[in-house]
N, C-alpha and C positions, 0 to 999 in steps of 0.2 A: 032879438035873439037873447036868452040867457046869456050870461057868464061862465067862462072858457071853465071858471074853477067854481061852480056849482056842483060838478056830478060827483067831482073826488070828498069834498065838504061832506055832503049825502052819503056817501061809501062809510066814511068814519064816523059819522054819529050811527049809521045803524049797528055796525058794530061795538062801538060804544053801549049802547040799549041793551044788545045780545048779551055783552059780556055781563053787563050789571043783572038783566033777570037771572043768566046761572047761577052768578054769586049768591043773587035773595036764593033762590031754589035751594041752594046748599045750606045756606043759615037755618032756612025753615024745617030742614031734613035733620042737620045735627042737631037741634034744639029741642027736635021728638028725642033721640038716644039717648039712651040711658046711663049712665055716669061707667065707665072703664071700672073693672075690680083687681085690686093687687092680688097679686102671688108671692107668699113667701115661700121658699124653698129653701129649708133648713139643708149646711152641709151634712150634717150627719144622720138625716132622715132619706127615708125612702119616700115617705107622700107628701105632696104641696100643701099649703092652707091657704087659705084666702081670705083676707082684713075682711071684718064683716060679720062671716059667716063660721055657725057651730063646728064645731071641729068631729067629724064623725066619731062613730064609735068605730072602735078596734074590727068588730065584725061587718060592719060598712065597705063596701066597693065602690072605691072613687071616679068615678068616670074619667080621671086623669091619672096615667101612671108615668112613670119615670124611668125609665132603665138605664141605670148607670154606665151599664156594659156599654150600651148606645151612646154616654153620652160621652166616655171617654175614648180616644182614638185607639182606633185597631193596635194590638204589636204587632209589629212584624217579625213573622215566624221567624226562628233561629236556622241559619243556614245548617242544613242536616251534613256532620261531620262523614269526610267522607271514609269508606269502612276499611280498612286498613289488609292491606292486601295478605294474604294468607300464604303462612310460609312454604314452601313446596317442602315435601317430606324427602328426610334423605335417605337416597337408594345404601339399601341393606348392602354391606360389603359381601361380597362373595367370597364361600368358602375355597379354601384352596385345598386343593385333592393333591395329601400328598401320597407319593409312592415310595412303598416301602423298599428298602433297600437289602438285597438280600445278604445274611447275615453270617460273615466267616464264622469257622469256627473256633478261633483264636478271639474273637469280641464273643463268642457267646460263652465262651469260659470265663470270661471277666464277669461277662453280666451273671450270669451263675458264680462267682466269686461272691463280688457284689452283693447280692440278694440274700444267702447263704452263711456272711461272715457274724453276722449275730449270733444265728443260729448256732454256729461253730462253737465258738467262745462266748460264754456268758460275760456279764459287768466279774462276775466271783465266783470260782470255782473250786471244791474244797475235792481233795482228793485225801483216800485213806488205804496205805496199800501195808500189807503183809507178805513176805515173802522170803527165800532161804538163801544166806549167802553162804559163797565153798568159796575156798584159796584151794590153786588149782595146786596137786603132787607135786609136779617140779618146781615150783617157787617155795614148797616149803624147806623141797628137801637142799636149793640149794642156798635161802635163809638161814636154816638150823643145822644143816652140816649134817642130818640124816634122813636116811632113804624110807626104815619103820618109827612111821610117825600116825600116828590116828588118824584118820581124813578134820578137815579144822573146817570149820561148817559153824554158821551159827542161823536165829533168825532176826529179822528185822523188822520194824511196825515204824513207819512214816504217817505224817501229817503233813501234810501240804496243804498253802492256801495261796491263791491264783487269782491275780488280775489281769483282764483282756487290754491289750494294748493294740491293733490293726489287724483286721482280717481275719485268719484263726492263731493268731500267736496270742501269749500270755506266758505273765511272768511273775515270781513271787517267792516267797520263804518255804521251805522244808525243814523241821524238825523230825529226825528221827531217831532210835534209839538202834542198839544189834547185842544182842544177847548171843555171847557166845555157846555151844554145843560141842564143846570136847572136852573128852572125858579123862581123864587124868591118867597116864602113862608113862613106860621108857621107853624114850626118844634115843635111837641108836641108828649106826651104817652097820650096815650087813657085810662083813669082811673087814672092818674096822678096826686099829688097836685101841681107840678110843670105847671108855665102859660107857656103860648106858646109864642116860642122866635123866631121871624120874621129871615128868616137869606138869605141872600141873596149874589151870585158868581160873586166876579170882578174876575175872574185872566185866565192867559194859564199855561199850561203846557210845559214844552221843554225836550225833552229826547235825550242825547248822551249816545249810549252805542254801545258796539263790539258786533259783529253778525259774526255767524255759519251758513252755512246752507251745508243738505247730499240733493239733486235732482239722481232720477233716474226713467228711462224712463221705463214704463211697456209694453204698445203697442202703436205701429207706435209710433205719436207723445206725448202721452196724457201720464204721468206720474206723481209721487209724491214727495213731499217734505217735511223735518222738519228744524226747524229753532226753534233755540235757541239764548238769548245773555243777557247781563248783562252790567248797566251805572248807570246812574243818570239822576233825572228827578228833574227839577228847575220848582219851583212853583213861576211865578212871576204874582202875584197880591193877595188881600184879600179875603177873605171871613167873611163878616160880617154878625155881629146878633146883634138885636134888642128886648129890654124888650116891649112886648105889653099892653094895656091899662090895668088898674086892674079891672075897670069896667067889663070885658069880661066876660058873663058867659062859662058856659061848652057847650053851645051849638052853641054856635060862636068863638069857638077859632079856626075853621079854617078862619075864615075871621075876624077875632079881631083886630082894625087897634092899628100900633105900635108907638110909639114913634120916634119923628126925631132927637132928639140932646141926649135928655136923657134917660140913660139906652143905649146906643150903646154902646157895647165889640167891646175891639181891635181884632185884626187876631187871628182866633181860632185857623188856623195851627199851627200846634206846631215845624213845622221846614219847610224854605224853597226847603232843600233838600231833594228827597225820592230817594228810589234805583229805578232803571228802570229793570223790569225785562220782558223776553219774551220767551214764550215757545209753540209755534203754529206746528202745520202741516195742512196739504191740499194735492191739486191735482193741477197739471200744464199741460200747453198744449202748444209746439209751431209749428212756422207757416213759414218755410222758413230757420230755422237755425237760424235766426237773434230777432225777435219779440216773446212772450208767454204771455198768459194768465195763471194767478192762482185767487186760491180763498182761504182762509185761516180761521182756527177757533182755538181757544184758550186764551192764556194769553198773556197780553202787559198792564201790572201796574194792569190791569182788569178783567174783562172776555171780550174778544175778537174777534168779527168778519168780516170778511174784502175780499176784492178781489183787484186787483193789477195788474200792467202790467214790462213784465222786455226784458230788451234789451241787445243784447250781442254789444259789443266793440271789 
């Protein structure tokens, strides 16, 4: 009988044999192959070259391309911001419905006040009046001591200029002048033992005084006015009187001729000063805003009547 350890001996050389003919087998296959070729691949080129071999022309298609894109890793996409939530629009405030309130008639004169107090009184209002003053009988006759005396009248030419201070008031200077109208006569009492004293008017009057006046308008254009003010009135010139003839019966003392040197009294006034005072109202009228008519009645040093024209600035 063989030996126990024959068959495992046998096992390993044939395998030993097998292994060695693979090996030849391989030697004899690489030794056909042909030598490997390098590849250079410049970084800053797009096509390969290969040691060896011509370097194609430009217009040449290399059978080997490169894609950069491919050979660098994907980005990853930027997480998409997310979109920012939209402001809700704000509800329109609601209007409020108001209710009108109905309107006494005591607020609706104010608002008609109100509205109207421009229009009233300008910023400057020039007023120009003419008009006749009278010293009433009885003050003359109980001034001068008699009853036949000439009526004493003269006239008067004012200039006023007017500034608006609230509402329809305004306020300001008057200059005005009074030209005495009487005419030179004897001044006597009728029953009297006293003779008749010729007396006869040099002089002007001049009046500076401060002035008021309220204007308000009634319909459309045509409305009323009062006007008040307070100055001084300068008496520049004489009034003289003369002793008449003693000859003169009672029945010619109004035409009883007088004396020319002797028996003439100095100036009867007893003061060149007087107070200037004035206290009228009337009615006005204007005509465009700018231009009015008035007419006026009362006191100015006298009794007083007059009409005027006044212009706005």
């Amino acid at each position: 009988m063989p030996h126990a350890d024959s068959q495992p001996r046998r096992l390993r050389v044939a395998q030993f044999v097998a292994i060695a003919a693979l090996i030849g087998l391989v030697t004899e296959a690489s030794a056909d192959m042909p030598p490997p070729s390098m590849i250079d691949l410049a970084p800053d080129s797009a096509r390969p070259s290969v040691r060896g071999e011509l370097t194609p022309t430009p217009s040449a298609k290399l059978p080997i391309t490169l894609d950069k894109a491919a050979a660098t890793p994907p980005k990853k996409p930027k997480p998409k911001a997310k979109p920012k939530p939209k402001a809700k629009p704000k509800p329109k405030p609601k209007r409020e419905v108001r209710i009108r309130k109905p309107v006494t008639y005591g607020r609706s004169r104010r608002v008609r006040k109100k509205r109207s107090a421009k229009m009233q009184v300008p910023r400057a209002l020039v007023l120009v009046d003419v008009g006749q003053v009278s010293v009433p009988r009885l003050i003359t006759t109980i001034a001068a001591g008699a009853d036949k005396t000439p009526e004493l009248m003269g006239i008067s030419v004012d200039i006023t200029v007017l500034r608006a201070a609230v509402w329809r008031h305004a306020y300001g200077l008057r200059v005005g002048l009074l030209l005495p109208q009487v005419p030179a006569a004897n001044w006597y009492l009728e029953g009297g033992a006293k003779a008749p004293l010729y007396t006869e008017f040099d002089l002007v009057g001049l009046d500076i005084a401060f002035e008021y006046i309220y204007r308000r308008k009634i319909v459309g254009p045509v409305g009323f006015m009062l006007r008040g003010g307070i100055g001084a009135a300068l008496s520049l010139g004489t009034v003289k009187r003369i002793e008449t003839l003693p000859s003169c019966d009672d029945a010619q003392r109004q035409t009883c001729p007088h004396w020319r040197k002797v028996g003439q009294q100095p100036n009867v006034l007893p003061s060149p000063i007087w107070p200037a005072l004035r206290a009228t109202g009337g009615l006005f009228a204007e005509f465009g805003g700018r231009v009015g008519v008035h007419v006026e009645a009362g006191l100015r040093d006298a009794l007083y009547v007059g009409a005027g024209l006044s212009f706005r600035l």
